[in-house]
C-alpha positions in Angstrom: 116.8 97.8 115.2 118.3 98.1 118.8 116.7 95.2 119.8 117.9 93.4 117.1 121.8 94.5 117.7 121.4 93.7 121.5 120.0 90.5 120.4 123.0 89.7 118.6 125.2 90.0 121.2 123.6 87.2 123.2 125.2 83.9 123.3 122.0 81.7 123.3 120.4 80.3 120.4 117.8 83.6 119.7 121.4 85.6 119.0 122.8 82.7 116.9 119.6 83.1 115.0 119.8 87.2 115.0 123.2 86.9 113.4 122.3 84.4 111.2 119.9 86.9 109.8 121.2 89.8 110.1 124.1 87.9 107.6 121.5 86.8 105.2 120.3 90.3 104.7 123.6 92.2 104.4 123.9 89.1 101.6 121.0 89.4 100.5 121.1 93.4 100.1 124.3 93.2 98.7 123.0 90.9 96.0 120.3 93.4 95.5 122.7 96.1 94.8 124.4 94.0 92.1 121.7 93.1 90.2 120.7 96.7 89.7 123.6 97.9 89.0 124.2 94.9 86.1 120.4 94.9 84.9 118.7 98.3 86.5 116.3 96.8 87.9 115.1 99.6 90.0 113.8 102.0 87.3 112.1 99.1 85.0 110.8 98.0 88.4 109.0 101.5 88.8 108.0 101.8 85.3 106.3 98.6 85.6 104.5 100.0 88.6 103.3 103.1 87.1 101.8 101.3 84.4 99.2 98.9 86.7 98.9 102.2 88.9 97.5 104.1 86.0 96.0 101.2 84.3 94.3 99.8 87.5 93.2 104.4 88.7 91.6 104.2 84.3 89.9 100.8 85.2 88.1 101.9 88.5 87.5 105.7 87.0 85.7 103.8 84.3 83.8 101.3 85.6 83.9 102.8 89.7 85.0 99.9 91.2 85.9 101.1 94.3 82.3 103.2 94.0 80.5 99.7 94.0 82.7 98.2 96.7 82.0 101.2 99.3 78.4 100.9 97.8 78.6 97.3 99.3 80.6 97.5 102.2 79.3 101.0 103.7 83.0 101.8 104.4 83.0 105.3 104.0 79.3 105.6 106.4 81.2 103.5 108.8 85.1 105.4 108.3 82.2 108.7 109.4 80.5 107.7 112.1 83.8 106.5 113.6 85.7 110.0 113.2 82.5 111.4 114.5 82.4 109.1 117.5 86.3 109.9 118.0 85.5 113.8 117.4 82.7 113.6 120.2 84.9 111.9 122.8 87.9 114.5 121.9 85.1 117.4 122.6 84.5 115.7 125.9 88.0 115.3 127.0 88.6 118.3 126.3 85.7 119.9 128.2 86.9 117.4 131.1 90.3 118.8 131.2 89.2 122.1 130.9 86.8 121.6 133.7 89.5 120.4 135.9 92.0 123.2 134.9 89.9 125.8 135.9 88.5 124.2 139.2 92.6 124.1 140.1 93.2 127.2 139.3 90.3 127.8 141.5 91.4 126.3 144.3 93.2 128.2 147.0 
């Protein structure tokens, strides 16, 4: 956001085009607002969203989509061996810094 208001405040083409922007969001925001307020959109919006939500969590409960997908793609094997890699090297560093701690606390 701060380098979008410092951008604005140049006088070459890249600010012309940060302005230009920046107006057609506040417009289009504004818009936004209005239709909400004359239709309320927002809620229906979120209604509609629940209903996939729930309707796409009963499909994959039912049928365990996401089970044969995992099955197939050996995500969660490969999400494990990475936080185990990451968990080793953190052990390491760790051991590293507590190596060199000690050794300077050590030292005269």
């Amino acid at each position: 956001a701060c380098l979008a208001a410092y951008s604005a405040t140049l006088g070459n083409s890249f600010g012309a085009a940060v302005k230009s922007a920046g107006s057609a969001a506040t417009k289009v925001y504004a818009k936004t607002l209005e239709l909400n307020e004359q239709y309320d959109v927002l809620p229906k919006a979120k209604s509609a969203l629940d209903t996939v939500a729930t309707a796409t969590s009963n499909l994959d409960k039912n049928y365990g989509i996401t089970a044969k997908i995992d099955e197939q793609l050996k995500i969660s094997a490969a999400v494990e061996k990475a936080v185990s890699k990451v968990s080793e090297v953190k052990e390491s560093v760790t051991a590293k810094v507590s190596d060199l701690k000690s050794k300077a606390d050590a030292a005269p």
